[in-house]
ROSE-776294 format. One line per field, with one value per residue (C-alpha): residue number from 1; residue in one letter; chain; x, y negated, z negated. Coordinates in nm, 4 decimals. Example, Ala and Ser with C-alpha at 12.3 -4.5 7.8 and 13.67 -1.06 7.14 Angstrom:
REM residues 2
vexlum: 1|2;
voke: A|S;
vexmi: A|A;
xx: 1.2300|1.3670;
yy: 0.4500|0.1060;
zz: -0.7800|-0.7140;
//
This chain:
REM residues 398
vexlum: 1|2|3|4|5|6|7|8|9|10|11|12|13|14|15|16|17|18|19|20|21|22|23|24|25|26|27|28|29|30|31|32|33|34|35|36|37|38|39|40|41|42|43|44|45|46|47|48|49|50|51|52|53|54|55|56|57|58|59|60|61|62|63|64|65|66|67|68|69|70|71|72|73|74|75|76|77|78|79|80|81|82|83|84|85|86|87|88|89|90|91|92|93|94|95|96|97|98|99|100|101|102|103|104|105|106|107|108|109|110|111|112|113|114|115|116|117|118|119|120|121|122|123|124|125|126|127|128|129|130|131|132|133|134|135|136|137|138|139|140|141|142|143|144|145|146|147|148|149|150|151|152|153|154|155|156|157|158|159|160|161|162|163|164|165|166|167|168|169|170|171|172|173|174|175|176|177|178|179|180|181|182|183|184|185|186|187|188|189|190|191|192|193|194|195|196|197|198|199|200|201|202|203|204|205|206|207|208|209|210|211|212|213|214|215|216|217|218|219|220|221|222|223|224|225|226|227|228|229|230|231|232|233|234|235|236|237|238|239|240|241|242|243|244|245|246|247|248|249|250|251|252|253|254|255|256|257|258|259|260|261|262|263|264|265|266|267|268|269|270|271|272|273|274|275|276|277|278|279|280|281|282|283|284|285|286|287|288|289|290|291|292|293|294|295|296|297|298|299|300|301|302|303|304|305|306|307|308|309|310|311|312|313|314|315|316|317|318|319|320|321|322|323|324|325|326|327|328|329|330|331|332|333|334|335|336|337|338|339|340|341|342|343|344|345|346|347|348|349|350|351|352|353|354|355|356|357|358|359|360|361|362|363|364|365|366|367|368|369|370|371|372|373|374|375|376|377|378|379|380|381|382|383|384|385|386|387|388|389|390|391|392|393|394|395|396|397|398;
voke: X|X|X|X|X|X|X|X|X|X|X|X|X|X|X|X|X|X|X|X|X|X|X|X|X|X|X|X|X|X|X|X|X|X|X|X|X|X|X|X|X|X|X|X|X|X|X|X|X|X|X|X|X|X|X|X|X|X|X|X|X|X|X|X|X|X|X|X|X|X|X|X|X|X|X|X|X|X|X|X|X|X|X|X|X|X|X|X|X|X|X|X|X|X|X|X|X|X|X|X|X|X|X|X|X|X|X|X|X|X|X|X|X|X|X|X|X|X|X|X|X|X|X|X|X|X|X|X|X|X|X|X|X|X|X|X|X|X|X|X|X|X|X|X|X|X|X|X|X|X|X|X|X|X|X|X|X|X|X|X|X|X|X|X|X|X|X|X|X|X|X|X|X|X|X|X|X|X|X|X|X|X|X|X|X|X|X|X|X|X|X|X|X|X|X|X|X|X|X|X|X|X|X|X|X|X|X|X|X|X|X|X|X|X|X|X|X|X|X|X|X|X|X|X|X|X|X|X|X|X|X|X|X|X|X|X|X|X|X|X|X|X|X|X|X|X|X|X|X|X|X|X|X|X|X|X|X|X|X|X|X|X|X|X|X|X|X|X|X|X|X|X|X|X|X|X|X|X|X|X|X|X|X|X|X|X|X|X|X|X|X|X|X|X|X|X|X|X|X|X|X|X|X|X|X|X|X|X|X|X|X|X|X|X|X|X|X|X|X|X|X|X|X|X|X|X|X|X|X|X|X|X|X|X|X|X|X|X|X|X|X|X|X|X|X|X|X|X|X|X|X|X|X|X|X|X|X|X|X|X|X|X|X|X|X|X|X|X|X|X|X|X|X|X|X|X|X|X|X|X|X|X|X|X|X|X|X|X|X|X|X|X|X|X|X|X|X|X;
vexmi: A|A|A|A|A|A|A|A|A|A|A|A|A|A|A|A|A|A|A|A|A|A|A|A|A|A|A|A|A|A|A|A|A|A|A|A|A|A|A|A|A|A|A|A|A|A|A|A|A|A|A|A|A|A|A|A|A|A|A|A|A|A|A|A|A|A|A|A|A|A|A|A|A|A|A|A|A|A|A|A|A|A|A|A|A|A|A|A|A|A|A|A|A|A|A|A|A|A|A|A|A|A|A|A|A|A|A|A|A|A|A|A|A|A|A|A|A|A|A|A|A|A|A|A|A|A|A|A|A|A|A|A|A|A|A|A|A|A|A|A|A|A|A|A|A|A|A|A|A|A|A|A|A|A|A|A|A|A|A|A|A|A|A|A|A|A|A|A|A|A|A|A|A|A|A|A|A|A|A|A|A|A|A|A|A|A|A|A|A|A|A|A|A|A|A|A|A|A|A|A|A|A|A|A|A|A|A|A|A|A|A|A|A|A|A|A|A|A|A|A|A|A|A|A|A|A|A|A|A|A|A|A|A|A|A|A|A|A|A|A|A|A|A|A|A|A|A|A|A|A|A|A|A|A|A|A|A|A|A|A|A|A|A|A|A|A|A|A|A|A|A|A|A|A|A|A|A|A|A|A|A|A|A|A|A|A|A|A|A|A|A|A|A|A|A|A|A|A|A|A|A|A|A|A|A|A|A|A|A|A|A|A|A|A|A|A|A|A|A|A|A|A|A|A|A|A|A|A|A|A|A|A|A|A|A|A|A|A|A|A|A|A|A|A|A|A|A|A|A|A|A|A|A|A|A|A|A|A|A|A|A|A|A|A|A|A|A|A|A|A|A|A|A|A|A|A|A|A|A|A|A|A|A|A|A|A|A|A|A|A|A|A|A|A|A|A|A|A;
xx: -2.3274|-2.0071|-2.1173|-2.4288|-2.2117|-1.9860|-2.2472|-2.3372|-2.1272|-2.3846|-2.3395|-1.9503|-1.9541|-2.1993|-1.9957|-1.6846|-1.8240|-1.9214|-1.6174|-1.4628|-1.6803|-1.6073|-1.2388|-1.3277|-1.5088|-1.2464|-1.0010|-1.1973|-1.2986|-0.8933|-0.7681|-0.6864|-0.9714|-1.1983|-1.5283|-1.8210|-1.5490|-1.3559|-1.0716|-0.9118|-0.7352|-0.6382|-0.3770|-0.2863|-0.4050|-0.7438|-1.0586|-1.2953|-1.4851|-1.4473|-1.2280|-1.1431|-0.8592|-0.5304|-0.2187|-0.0720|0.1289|-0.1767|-0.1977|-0.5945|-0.8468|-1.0558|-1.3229|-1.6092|-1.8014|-1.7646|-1.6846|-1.7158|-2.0521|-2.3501|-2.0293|-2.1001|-1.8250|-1.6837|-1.6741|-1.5015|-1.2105|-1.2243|-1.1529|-0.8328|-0.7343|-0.5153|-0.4571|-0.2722|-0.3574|-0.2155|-0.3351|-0.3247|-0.7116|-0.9031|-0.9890|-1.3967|-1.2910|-1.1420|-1.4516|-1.6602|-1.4773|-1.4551|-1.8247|-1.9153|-1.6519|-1.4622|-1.1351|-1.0020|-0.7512|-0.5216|-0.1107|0.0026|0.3219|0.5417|0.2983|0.0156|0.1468|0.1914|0.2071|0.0721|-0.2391|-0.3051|-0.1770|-0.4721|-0.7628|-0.6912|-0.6322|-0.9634|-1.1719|-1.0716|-1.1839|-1.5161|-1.6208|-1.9901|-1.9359|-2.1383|-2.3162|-2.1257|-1.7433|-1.8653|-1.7034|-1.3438|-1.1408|-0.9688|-0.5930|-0.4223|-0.0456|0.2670|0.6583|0.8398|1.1307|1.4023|1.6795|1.6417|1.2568|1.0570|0.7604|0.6567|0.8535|0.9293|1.0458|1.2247|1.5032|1.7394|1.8219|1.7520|2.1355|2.2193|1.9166|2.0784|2.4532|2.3377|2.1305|1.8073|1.7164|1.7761|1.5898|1.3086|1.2478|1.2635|0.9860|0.7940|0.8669|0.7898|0.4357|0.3404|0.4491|0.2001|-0.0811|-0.0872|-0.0863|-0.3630|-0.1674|-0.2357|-0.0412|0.3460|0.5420|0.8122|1.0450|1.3383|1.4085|1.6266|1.9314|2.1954|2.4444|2.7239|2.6980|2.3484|2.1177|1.9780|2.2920|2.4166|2.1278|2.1477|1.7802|1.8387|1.9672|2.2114|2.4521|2.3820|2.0304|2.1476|2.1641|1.8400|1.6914|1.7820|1.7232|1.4500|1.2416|1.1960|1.1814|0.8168|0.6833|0.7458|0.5619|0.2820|0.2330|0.1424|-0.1759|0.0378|0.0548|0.4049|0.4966|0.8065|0.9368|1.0893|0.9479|1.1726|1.4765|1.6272|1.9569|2.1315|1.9421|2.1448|1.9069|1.5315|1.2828|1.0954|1.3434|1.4702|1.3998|1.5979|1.6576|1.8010|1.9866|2.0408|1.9833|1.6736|1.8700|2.0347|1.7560|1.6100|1.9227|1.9619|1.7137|1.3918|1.5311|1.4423|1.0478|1.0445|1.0979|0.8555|0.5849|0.6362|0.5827|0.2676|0.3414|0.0737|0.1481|0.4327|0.4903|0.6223|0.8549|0.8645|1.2141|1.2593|1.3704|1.4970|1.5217|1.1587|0.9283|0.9734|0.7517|0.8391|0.7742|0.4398|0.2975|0.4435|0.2200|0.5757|0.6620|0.3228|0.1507|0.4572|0.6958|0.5583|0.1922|0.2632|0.6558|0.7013|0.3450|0.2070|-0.1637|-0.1340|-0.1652|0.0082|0.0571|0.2412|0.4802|0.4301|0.2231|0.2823|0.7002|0.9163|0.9575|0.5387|0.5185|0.7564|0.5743|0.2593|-0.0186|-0.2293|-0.5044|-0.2705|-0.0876|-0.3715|-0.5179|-0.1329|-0.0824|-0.4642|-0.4404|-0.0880|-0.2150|-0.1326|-0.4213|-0.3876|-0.2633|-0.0780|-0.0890|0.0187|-0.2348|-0.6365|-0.6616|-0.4760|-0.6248|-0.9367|-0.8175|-0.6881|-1.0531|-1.2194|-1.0049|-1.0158|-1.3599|-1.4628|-1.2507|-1.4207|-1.7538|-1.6922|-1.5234|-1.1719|-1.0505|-1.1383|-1.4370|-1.3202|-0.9743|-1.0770|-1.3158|-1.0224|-0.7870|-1.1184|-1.1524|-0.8145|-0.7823|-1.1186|-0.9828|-0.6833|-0.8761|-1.1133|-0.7667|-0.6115|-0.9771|-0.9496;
yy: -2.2772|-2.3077|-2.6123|-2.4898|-2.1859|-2.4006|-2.5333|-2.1932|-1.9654|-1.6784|-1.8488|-1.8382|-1.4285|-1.3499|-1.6281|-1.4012|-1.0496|-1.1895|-1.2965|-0.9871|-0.7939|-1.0228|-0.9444|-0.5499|-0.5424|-0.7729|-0.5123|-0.2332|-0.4113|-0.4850|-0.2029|0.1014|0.3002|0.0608|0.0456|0.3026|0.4362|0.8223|0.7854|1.0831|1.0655|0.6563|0.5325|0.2516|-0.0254|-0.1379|-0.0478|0.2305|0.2044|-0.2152|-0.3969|-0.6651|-0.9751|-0.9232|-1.0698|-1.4056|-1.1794|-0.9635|-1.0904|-0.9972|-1.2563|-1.1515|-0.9493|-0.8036|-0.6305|-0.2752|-0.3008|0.0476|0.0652|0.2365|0.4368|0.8128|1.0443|1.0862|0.6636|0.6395|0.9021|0.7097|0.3715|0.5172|0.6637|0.5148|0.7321|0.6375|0.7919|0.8147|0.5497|0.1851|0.1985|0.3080|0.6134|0.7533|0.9357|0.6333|0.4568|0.6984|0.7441|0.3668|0.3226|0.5878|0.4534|0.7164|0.5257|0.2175|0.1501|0.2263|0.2258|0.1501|0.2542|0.1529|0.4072|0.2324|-0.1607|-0.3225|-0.6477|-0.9282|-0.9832|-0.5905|-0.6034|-0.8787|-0.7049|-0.3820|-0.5355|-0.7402|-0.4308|-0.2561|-0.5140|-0.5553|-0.1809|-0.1484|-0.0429|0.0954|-0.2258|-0.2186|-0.2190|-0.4799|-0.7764|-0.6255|-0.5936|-0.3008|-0.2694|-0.2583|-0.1974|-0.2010|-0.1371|-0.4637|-0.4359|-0.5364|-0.2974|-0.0287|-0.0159|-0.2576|-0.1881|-0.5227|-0.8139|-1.0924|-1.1459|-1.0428|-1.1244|-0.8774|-0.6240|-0.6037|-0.5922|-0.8739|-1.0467|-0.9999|-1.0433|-1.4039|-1.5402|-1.6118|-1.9138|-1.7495|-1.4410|-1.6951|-1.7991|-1.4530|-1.3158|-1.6470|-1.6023|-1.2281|-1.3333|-1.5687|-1.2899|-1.0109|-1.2483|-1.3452|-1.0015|-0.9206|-0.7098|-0.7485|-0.5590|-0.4906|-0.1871|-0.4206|-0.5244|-0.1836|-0.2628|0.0275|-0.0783|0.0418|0.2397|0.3099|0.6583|0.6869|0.6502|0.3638|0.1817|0.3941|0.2404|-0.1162|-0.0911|-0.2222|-0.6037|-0.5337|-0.2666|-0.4394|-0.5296|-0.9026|-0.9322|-0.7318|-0.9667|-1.2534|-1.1660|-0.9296|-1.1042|-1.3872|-1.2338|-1.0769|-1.3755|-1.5230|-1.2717|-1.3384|-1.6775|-1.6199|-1.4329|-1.0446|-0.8420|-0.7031|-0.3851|-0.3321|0.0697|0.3551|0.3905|0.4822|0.3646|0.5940|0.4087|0.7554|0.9965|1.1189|1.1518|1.0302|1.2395|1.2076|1.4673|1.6877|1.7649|1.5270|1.5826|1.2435|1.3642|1.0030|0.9681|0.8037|0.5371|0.4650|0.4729|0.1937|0.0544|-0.0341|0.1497|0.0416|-0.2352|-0.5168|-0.4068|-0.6137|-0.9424|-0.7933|-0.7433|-1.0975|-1.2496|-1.0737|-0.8413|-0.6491|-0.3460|-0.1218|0.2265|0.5397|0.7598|1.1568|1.2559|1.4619|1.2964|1.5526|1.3470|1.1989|1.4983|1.8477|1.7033|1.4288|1.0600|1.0362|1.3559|1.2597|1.1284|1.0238|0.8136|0.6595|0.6587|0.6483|0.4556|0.2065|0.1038|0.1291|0.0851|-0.2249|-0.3117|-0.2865|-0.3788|-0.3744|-0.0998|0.2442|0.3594|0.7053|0.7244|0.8940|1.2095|1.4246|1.4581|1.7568|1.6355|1.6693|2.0248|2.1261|2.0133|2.1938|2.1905|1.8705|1.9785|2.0342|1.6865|1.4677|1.6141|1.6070|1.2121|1.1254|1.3124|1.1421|0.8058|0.6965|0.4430|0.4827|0.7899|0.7032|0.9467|0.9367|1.1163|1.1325|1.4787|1.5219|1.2289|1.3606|1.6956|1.4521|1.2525|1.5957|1.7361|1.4499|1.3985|1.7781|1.7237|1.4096|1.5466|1.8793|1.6743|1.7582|1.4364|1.1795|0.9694|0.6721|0.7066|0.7256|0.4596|0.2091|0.3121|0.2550|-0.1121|-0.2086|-0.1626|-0.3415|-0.6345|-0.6416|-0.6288|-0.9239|-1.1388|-1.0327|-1.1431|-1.5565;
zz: -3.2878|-3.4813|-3.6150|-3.7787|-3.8634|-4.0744|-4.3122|-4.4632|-4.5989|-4.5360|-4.1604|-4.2158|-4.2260|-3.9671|-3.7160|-3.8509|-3.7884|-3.4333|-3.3177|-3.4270|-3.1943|-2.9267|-2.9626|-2.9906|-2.6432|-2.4612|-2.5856|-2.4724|-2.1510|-2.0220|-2.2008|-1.8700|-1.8428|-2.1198|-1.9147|-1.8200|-1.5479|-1.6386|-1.9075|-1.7354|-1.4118|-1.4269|-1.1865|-1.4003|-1.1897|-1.2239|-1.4634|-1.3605|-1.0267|-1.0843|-0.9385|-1.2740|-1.2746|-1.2484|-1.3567|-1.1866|-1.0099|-0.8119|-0.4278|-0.5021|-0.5986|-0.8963|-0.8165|-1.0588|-0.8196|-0.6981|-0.3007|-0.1871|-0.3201|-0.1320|0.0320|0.1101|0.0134|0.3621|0.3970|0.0535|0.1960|0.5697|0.4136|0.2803|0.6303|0.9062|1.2142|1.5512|1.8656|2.2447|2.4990|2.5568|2.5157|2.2237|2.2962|2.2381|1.9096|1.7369|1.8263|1.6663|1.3523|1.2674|1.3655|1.1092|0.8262|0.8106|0.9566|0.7378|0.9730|1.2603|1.3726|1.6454|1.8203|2.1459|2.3953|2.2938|2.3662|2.6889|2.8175|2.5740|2.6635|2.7064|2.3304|2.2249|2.4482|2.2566|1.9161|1.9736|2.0710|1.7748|1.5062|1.7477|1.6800|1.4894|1.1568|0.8551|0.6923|0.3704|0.5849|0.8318|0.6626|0.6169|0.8985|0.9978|0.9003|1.2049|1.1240|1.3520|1.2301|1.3362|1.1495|1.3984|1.5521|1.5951|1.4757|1.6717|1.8643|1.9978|2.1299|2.0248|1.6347|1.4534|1.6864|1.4888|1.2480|0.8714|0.8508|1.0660|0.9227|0.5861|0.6714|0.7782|0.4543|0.2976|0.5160|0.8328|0.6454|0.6047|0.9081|1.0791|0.8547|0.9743|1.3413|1.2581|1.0925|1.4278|1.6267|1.4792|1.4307|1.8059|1.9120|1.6398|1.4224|1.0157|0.8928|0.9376|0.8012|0.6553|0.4955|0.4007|0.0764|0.0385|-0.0611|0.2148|0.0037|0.2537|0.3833|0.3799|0.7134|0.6291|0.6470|0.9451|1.1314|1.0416|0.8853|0.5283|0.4694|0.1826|-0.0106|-0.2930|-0.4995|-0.5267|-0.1062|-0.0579|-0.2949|-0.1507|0.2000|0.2447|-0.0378|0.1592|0.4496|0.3376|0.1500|0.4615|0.6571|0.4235|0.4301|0.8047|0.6878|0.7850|0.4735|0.4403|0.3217|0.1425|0.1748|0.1083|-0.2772|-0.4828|-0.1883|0.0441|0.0529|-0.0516|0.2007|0.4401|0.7429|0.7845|0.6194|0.9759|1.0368|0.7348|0.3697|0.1695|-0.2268|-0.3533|-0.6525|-0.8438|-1.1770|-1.3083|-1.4539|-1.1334|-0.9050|-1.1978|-1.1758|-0.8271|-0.5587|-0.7376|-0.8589|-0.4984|-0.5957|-0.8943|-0.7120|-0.4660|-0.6612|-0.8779|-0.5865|-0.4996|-0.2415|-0.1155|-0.0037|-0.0896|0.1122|-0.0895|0.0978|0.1109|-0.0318|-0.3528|-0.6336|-0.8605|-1.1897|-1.1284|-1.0413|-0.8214|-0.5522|-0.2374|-0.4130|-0.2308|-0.4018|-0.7352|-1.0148|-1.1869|-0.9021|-0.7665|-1.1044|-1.3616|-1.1991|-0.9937|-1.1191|-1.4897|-1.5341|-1.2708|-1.2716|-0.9059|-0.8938|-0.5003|-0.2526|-0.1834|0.1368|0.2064|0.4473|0.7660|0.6850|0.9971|0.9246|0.8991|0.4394|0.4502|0.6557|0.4562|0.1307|0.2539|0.5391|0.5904|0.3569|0.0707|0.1584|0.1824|-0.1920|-0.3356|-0.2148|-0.3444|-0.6658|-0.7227|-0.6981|-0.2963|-0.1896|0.2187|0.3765|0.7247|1.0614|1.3565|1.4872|1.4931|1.4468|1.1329|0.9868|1.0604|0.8514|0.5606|0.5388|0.5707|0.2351|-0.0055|0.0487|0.0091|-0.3392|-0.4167|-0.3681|-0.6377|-0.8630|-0.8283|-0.7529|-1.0325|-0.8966|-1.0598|-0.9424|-0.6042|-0.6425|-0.7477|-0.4709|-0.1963|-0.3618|-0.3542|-0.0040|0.0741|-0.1554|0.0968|0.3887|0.2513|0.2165|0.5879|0.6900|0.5621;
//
């Protein structure tokens, strides 16, 4: 065409006035919110109900196709649900709830795991349950927290602490999230609730417990970095946590309130600061925590559009997926009931909300959906956050 479009002036301006329309949709169709999804209500981080390409940096393949679609309402909420429950079995309920699609995945903790092979039977039975024919080729997320120390729930790696792990170097770092990776995937386990990248400022719990791998953002870097591209390469998705860092809390926020009262420019400085290396490398998953962070909102980080939406998807970038912190703790009850919870941490922006339990998952799937379906939670939005954990799923599935 060009060619022919040369020879004629006439040609010349038409050619012209073509490729300036060309330009004018690509702009419109990468621009946030540029295609036939809402304008209102974006999370920064993907195009309407689409999931489009993303940077070099995304650990998603591109994808032009919706994945939740033919979803109800209910299966929409349920793929952005993961619940634990009691027993080394999975119990009738679970069953049910991941058979109809309104589970996305589970947790599980020490009461739950056994001996090794009781580990893989129960693992295996869960990604054999029926489901809905538009979920049946994405595994479920089945997530354990293996971070060594104090937090461990299986054996095997990691054969010690973030801070040990860290107070000995990047190689030995290395191999641990490797060993860590084997580990998990031979128990059937997809997902691990680590690496702490909270950087351990002395005084605060995390360094009382030995759970973060530095005091400084140049040793977390260089430690737990590697430690979950490590973990990756084993086909576990890592999960890098406490959004925005709760190196300066002075008790867990399973436990008590806490109001981190850092500057904004010093939580940039130095608590956020281990997620941009994180995310550059393509980290998939990255858990926000519950304290308050005065100088970044009035609400804990996983209720806060400032945090989720502000801070981490359009400041540093993240095109991966959110998961709160635990949503059954004494910094959530004292935020509000589970209803109010579960429509604070979807309206902020949080793509998987994480309980311990069945039952109050079950009152979380039950809230966002009833808001999805009257329209008070952004359809596209919601839409977005559905696909992006389907698009991890799909990759923990290869």
């Amino acid at each position: 065409m060009g060619s022919v479009l040369r020879k004629s002036p006439l040609g010349s301006a038409i050619g012209a006035v073509l490729l300036l329309v060309v330009l004018a949709g690509l702009v419109l169709l990468y621009s946030p919110g540029g295609d036939s999804g809402s304008r209102t209500g974006g999370d920064g981080a993907g195009v309407g109900p689409f999931v489009k390409a993303e940077t070099a940096s995304s650990p998603f393949a591109p994808l032009t196709r919706n994945l939740s679609a033919g979803l109800t309402d209910h299966q929409l909420a349920g793929q952005r649900i993961v619940a634990g429950f009691e027993g080394k079995t999975v119990p009738a309920v679970i069953r049910r709830r991941i058979k109809a699609g309104l589970i996305g995945g589970v947790i599980l903790f020490a009461d739950n795991l056994g001996s090794r092979r009781q580990v893989q039977r129960l693992t295996t039975a869960l990604q054999r349950i029926p489901r809905p024919a538009g979920l049946r080729r994405f595994p479920l997320l089945i997530m354990v927290d293996q971070e060594g120390g104090l937090v461990k729930r299986l054996s095997g790696a990691p054969n010690a602490s973030a801070a040990q792990m860290g107070a000995r170097g990047t190689a030995y770092s290395r191999r641990q999230g490797t060993l860590t990776g084997r580990n998990l995937k031979n128990a059937g386990f997809n997902v691990d609730l680590a690496p702490v990248l909270d950087v351990a400022r002395p005084g605060g719990v995390i360094a009382a417990t030995d759970r973060g791998f530095g005091s400084t953002v140049k040793k977390v870097n260089a430690t737990a970095i590697p430690f979950a591209r490590a973990l990756e390469r084993t086909g576990v998705a890592a999960t890098a946590k406490h959004f925005p860092g709760l190196g300066a809390a002075g008790e867990n926020t399973d436990f008590a309130v806490q109001r981190i009262r850092l500057s904004k420019a010093a939580l940039r400085k130095v608590d956020m600061a281990p997620y941009k290396p994180y995310i550059a490398g393509g980290g998939k998953l990255i858990m926000v925590g519950t304290a308050i962070y005065p100088a970044l909102g009035p609400k804990p980080a996983a209720f806060e559009p400032k945090v989720v939406r502000g801070e981490l998807r359009l400041r540093l970038g993240f095109k991966g997926v959110t998961i709160t912190d635990a949503m059954g703790t004494v910094a959530v009850s004292d935020f509000g009931g589970t209803k109010r919870s579960a429509i604070a941490a979807a309206h902020a922006g949080m793509d998987i909300l994480l309980y311990g339990d069945w039952q109050s998952a079950g009152r979380g799937e039950q809230a966002i959906a009833s808001r999805l379906r009257t329209g008070k939670l952004p359809r596209a939005q919601f839409t977005r956050a559905t696909n992006r954990t389907l698009q991890l799923r799909a990759s923990l599935g290869k």
